[in-house]
PDB file of N, H, CA, C and O in Angstrom:
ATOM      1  N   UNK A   1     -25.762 -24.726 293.051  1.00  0.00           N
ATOM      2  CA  UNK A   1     -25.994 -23.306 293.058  1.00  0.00           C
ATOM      3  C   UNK A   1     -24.765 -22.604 292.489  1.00  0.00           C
ATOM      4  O   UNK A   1     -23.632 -22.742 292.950  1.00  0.00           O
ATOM      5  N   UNK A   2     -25.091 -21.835 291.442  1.00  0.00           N
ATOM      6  H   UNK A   2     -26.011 -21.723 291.067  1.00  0.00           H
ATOM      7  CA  UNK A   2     -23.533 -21.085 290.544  1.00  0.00           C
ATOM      8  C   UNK A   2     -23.832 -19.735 290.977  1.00  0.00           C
ATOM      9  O   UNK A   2     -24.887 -19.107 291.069  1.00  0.00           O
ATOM     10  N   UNK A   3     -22.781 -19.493 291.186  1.00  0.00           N
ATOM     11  H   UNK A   3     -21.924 -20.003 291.111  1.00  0.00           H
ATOM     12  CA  UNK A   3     -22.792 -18.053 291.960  1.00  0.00           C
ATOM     13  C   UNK A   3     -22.175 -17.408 290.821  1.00  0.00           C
ATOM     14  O   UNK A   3     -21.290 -17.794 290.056  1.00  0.00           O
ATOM     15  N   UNK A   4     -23.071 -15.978 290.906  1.00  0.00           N
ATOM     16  H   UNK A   4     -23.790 -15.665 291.527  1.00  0.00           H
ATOM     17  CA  UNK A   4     -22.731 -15.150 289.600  1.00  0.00           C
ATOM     18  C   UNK A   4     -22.152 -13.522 289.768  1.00  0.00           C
ATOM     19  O   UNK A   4     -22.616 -12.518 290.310  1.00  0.00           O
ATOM     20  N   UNK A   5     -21.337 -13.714 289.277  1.00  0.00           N
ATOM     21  H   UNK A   5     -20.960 -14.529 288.837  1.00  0.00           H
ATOM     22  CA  UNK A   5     -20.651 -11.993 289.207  1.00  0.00           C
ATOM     23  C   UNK A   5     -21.085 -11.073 288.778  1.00  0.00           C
ATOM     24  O   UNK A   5     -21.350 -11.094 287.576  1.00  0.00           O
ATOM     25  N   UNK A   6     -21.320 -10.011 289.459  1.00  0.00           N
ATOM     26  H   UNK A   6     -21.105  -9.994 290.436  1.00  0.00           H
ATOM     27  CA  UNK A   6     -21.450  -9.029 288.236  1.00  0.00           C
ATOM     28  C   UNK A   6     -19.805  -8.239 287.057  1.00  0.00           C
ATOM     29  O   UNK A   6     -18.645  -7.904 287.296  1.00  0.00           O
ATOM     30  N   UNK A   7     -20.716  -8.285 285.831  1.00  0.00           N
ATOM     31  H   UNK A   7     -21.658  -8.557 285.638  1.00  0.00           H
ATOM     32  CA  UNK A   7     -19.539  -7.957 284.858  1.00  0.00           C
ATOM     33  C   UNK A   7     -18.039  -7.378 284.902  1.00  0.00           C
ATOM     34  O   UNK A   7     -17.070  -7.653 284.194  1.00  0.00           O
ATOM     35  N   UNK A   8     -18.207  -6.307 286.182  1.00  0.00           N
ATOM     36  H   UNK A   8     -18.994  -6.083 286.757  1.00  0.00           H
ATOM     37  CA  UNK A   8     -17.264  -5.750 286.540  1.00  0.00           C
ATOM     38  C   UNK A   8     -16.737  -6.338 287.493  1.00  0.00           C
ATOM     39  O   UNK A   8     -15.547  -6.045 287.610  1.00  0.00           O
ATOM     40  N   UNK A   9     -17.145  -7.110 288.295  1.00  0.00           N
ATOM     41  H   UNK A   9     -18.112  -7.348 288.200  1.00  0.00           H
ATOM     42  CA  UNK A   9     -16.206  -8.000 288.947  1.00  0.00           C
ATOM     43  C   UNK A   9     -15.641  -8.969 288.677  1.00  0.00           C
ATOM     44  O   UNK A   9     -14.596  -9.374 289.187  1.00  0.00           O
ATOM     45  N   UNK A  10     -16.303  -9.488 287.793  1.00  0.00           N
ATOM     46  H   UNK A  10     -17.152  -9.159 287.379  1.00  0.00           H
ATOM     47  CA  UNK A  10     -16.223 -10.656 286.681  1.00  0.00           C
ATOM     48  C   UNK A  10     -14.620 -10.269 286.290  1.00  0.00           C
ATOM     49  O   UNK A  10     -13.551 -10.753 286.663  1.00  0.00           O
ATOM     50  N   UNK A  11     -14.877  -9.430 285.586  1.00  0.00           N
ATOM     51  H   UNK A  11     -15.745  -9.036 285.283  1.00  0.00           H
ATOM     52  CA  UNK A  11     -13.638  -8.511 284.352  1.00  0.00           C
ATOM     53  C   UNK A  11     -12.858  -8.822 285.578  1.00  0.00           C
ATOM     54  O   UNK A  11     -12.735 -10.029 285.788  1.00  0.00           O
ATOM     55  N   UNK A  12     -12.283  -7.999 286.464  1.00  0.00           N
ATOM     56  H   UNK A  12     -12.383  -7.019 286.293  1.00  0.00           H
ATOM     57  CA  UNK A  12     -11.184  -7.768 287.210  1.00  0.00           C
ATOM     58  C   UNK A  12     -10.600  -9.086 287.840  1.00  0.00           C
ATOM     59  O   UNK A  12      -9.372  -9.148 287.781  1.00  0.00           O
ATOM     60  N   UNK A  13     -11.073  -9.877 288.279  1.00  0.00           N
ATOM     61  H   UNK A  13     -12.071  -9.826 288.327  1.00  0.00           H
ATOM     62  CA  UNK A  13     -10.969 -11.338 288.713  1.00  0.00           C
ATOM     63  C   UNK A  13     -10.541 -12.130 287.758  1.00  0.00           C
ATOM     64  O   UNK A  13      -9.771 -13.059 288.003  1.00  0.00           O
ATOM     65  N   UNK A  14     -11.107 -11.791 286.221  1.00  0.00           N
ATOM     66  H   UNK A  14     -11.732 -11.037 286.022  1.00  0.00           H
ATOM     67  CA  UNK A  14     -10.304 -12.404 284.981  1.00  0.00           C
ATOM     68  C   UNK A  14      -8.888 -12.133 285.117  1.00  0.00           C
ATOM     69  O   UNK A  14      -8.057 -13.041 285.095  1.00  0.00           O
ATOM     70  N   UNK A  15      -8.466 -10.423 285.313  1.00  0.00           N
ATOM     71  H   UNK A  15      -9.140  -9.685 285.331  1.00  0.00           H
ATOM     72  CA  UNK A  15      -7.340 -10.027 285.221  1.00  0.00           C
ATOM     73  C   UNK A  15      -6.546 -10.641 286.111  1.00  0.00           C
ATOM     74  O   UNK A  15      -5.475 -11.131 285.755  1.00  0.00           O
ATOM     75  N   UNK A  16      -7.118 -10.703 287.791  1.00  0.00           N
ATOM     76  H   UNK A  16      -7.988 -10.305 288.081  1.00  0.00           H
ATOM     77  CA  UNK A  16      -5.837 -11.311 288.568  1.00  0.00           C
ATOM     78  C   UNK A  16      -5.685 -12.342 287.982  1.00  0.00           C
ATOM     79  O   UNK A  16      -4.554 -12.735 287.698  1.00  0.00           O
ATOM     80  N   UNK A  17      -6.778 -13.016 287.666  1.00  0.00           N
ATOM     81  H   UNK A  17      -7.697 -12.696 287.897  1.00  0.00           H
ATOM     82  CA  UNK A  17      -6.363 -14.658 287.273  1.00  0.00           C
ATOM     83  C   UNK A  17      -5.092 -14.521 285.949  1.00  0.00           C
ATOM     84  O   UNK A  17      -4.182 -15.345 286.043  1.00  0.00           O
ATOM     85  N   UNK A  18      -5.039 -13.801 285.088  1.00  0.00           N
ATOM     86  H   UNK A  18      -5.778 -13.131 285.011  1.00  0.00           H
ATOM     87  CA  UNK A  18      -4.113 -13.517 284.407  1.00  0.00           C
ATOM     88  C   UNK A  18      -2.817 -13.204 285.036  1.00  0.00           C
ATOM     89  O   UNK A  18      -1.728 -13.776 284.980  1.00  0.00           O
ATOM     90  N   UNK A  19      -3.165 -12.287 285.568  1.00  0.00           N
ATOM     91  H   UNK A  19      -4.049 -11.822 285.613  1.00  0.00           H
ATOM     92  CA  UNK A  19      -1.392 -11.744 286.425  1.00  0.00           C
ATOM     93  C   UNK A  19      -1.407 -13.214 287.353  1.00  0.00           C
ATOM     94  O   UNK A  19      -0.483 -13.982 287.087  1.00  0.00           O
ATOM     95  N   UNK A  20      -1.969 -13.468 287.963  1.00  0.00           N
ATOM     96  H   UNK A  20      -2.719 -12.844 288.179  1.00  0.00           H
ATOM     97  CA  UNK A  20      -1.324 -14.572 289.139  1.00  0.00           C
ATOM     98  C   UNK A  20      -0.467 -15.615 288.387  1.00  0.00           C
ATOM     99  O   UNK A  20       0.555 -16.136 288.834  1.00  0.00           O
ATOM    100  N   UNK A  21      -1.038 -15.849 287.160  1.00  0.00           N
ATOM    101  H   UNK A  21      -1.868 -15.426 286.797  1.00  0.00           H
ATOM    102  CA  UNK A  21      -0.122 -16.648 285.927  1.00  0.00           C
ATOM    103  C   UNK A  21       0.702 -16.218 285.455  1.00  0.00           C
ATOM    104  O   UNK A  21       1.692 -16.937 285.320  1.00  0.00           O
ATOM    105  N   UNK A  22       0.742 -14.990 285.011  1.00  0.00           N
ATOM    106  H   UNK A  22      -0.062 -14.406 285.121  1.00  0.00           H
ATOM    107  CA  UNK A  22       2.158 -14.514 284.486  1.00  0.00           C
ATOM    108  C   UNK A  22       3.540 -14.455 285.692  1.00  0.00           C
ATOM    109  O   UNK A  22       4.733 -14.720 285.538  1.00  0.00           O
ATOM    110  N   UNK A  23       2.845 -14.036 286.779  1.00  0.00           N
ATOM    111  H   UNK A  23       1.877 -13.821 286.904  1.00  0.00           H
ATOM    112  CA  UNK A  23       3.811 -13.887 287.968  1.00  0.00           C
ATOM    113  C   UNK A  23       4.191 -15.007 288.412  1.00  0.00           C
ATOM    114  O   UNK A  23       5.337 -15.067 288.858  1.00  0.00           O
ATOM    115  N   UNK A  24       3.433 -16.092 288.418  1.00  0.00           N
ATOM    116  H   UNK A  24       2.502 -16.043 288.056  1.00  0.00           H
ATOM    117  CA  UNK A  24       3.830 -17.163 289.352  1.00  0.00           C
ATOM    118  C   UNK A  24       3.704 -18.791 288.659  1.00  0.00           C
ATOM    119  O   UNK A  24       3.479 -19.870 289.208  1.00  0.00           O
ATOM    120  N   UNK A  25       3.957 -18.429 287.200  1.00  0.00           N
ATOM    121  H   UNK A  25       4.140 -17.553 286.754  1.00  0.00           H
ATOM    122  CA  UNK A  25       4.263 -20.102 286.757  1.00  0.00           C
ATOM    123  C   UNK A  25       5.244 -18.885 285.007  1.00  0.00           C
ATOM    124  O   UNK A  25       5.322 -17.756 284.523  1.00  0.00           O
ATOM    125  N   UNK A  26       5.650 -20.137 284.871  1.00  0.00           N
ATOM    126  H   UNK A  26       5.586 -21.054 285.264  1.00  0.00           H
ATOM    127  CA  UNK A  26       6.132 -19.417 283.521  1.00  0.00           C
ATOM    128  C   UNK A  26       4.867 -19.774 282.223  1.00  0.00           C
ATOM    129  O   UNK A  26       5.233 -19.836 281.050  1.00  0.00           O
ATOM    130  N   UNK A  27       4.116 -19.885 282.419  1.00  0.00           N
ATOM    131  H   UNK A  27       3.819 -19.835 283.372  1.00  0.00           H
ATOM    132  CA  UNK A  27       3.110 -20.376 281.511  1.00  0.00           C
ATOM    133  C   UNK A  27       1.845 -18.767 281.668  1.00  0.00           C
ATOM    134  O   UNK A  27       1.630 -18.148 282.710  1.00  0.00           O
ATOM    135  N   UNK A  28       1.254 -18.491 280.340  1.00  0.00           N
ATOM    136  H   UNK A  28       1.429 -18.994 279.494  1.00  0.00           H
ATOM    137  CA  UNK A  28       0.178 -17.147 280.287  1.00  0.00           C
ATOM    138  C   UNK A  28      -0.696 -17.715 280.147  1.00  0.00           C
ATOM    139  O   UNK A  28      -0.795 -18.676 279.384  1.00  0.00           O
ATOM    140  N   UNK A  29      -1.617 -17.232 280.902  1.00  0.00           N
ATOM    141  H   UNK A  29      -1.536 -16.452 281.522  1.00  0.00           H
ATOM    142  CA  UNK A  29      -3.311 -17.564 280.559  1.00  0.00           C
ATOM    143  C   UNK A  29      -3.999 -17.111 279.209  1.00  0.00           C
ATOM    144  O   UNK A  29      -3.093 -17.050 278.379  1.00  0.00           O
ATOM    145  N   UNK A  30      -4.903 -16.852 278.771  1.00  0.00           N
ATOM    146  H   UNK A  30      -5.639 -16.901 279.446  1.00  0.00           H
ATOM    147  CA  UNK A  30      -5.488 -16.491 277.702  1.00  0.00           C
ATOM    148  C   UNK A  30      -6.541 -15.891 278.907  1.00  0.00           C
ATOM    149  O   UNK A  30      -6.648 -16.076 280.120  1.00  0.00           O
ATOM    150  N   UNK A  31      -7.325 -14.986 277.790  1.00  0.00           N
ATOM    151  H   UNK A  31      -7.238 -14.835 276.805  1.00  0.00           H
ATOM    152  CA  UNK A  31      -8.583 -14.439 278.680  1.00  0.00           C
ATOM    153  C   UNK A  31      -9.888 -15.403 278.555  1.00  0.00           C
ATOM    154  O   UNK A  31     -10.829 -15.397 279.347  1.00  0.00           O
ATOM    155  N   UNK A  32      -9.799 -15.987 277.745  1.00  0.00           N
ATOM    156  H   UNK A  32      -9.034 -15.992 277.101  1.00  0.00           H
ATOM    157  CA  UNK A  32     -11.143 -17.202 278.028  1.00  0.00           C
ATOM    158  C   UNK A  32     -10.761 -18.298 278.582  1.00  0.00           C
ATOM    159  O   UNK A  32     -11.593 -19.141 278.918  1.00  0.00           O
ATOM    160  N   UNK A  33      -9.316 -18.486 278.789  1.00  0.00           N
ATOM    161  H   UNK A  33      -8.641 -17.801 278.517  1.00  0.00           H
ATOM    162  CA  UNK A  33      -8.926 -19.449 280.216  1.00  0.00           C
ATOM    163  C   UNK A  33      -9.300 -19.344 281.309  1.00  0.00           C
ATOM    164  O   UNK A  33      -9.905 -20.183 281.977  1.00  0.00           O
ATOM    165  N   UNK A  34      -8.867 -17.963 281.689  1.00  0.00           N
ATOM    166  H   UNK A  34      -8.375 -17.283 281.146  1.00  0.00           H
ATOM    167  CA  UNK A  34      -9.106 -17.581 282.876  1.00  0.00           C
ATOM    168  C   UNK A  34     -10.541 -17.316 283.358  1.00  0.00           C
ATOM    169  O   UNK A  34     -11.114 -17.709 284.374  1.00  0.00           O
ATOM    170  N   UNK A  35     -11.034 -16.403 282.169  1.00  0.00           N
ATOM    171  H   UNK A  35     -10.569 -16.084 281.343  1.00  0.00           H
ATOM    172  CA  UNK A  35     -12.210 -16.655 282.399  1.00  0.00           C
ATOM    173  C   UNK A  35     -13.169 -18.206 283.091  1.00  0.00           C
ATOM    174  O   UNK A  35     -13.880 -18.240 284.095  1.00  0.00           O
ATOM    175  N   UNK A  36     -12.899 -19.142 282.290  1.00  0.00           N
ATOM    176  H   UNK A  36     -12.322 -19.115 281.474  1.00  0.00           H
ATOM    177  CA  UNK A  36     -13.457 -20.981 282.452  1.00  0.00           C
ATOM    178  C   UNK A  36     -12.717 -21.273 283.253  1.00  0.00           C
ATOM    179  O   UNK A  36     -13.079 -22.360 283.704  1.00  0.00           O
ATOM    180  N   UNK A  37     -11.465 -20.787 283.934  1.00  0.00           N
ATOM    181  H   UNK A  37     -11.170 -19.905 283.567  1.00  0.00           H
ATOM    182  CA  UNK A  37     -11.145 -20.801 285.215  1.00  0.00           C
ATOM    183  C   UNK A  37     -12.055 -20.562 286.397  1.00  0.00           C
ATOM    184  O   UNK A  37     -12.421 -21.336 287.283  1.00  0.00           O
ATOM    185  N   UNK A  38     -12.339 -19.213 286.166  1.00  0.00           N
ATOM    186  H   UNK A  38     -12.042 -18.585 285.447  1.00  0.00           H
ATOM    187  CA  UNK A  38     -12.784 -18.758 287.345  1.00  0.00           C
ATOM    188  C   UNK A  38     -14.250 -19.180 287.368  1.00  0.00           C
ATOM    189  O   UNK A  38     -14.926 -18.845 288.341  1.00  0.00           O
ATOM    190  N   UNK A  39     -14.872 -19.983 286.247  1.00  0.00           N
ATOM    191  H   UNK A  39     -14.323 -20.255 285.457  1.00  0.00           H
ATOM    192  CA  UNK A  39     -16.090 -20.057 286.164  1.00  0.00           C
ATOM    193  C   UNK A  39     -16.213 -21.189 286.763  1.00  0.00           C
ATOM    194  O   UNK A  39     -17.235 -21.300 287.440  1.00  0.00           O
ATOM    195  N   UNK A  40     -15.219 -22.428 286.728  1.00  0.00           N
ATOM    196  H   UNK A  40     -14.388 -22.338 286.179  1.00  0.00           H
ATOM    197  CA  UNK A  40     -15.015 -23.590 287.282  1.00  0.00           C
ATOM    198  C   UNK A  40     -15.110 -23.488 289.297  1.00  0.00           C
ATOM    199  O   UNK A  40     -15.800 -24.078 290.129  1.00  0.00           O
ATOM    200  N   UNK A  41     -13.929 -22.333 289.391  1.00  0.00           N
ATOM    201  H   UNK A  41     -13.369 -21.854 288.715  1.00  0.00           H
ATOM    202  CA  UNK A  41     -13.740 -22.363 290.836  1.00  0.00           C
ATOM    203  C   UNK A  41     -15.400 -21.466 291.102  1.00  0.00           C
ATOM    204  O   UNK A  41     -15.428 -21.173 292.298  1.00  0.00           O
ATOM    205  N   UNK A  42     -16.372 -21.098 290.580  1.00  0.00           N
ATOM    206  H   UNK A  42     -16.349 -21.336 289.609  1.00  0.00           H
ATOM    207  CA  UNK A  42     -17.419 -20.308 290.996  1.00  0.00           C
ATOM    208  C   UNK A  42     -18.278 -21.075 291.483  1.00  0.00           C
ATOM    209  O   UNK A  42     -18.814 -20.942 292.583  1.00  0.00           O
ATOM    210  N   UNK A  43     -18.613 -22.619 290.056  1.00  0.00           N
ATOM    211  H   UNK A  43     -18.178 -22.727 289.162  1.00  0.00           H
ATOM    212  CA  UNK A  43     -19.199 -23.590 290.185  1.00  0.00           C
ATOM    213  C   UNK A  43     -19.226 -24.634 291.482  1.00  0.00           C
ATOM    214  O   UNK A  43     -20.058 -24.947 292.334  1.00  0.00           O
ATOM    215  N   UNK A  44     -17.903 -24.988 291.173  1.00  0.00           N
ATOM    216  H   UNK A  44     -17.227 -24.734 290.481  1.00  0.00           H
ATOM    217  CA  UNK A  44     -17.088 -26.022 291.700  1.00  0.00           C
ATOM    218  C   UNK A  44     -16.811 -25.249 293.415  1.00  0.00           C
ATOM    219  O   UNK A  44     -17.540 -25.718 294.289  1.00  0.00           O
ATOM    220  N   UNK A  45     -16.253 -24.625 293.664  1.00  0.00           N
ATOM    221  H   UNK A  45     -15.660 -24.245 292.954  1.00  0.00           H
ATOM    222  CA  UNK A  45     -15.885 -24.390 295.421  1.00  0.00           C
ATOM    223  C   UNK A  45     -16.721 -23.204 295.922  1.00  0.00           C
ATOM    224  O   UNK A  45     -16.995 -22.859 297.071  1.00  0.00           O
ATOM    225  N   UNK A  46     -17.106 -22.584 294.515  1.00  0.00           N
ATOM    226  H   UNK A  46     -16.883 -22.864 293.582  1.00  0.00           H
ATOM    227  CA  UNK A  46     -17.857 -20.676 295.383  1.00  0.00           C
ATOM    228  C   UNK A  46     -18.953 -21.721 296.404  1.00  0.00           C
ATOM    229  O   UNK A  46     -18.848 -21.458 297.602  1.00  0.00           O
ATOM    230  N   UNK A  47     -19.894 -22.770 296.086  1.00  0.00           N
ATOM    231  H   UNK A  47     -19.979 -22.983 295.113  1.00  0.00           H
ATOM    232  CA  UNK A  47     -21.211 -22.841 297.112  1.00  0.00           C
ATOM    233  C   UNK A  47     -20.790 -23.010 298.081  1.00  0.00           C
ATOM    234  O   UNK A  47     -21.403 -22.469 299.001  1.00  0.00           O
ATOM    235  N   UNK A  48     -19.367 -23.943 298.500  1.00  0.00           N
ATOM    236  H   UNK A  48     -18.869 -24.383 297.752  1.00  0.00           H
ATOM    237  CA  UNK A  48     -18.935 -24.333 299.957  1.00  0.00           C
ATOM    238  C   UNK A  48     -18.313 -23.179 300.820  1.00  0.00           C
ATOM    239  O   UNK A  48     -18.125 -23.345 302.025  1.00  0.00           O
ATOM    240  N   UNK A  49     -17.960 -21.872 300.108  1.00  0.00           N
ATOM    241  H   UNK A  49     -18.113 -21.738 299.129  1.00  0.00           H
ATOM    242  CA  UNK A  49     -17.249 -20.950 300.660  1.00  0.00           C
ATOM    243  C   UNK A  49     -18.231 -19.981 301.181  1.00  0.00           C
ATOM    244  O   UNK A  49     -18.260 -19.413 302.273  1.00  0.00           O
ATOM    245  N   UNK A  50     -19.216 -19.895 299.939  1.00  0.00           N
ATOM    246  H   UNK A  50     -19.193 -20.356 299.052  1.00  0.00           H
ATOM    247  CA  UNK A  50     -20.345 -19.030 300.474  1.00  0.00           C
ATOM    248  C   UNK A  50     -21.543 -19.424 301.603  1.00  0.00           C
ATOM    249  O   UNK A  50     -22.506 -18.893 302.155  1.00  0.00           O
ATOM    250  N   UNK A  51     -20.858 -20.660 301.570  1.00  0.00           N
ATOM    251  H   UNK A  51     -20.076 -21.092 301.121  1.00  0.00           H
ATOM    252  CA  UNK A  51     -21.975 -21.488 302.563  1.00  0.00           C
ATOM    253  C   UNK A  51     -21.295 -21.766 303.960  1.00  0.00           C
ATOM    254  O   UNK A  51     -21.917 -22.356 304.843  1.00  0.00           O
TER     255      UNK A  51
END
């Protein structure tokens, strides 16, 4: 079960995922990183959290 965002939450969750990288590794995300980031942790851990 993939749990889905809406766009605008989507967007903003891209962004932390950006800042949490700039702030806390010396390495920058890209926005379609983060994006397939967050799409991974949606896939991958959102069903056990939401469950």
């Amino acid at each position: 079960m993939a749990i889905e965002l809406p766009k605008e939450t989507q967007a903003a969750a891209v962004g932390s995922i950006e800042r949490w990288f700039s702030e806390n590794t010396d390495e920058r995300i890209g926005n379609m990183q983060a994006a397939a980031l967050l799409d991974f942790f949606l896939r991958e851990i959102g069903p056990s959290v939401y469950n």
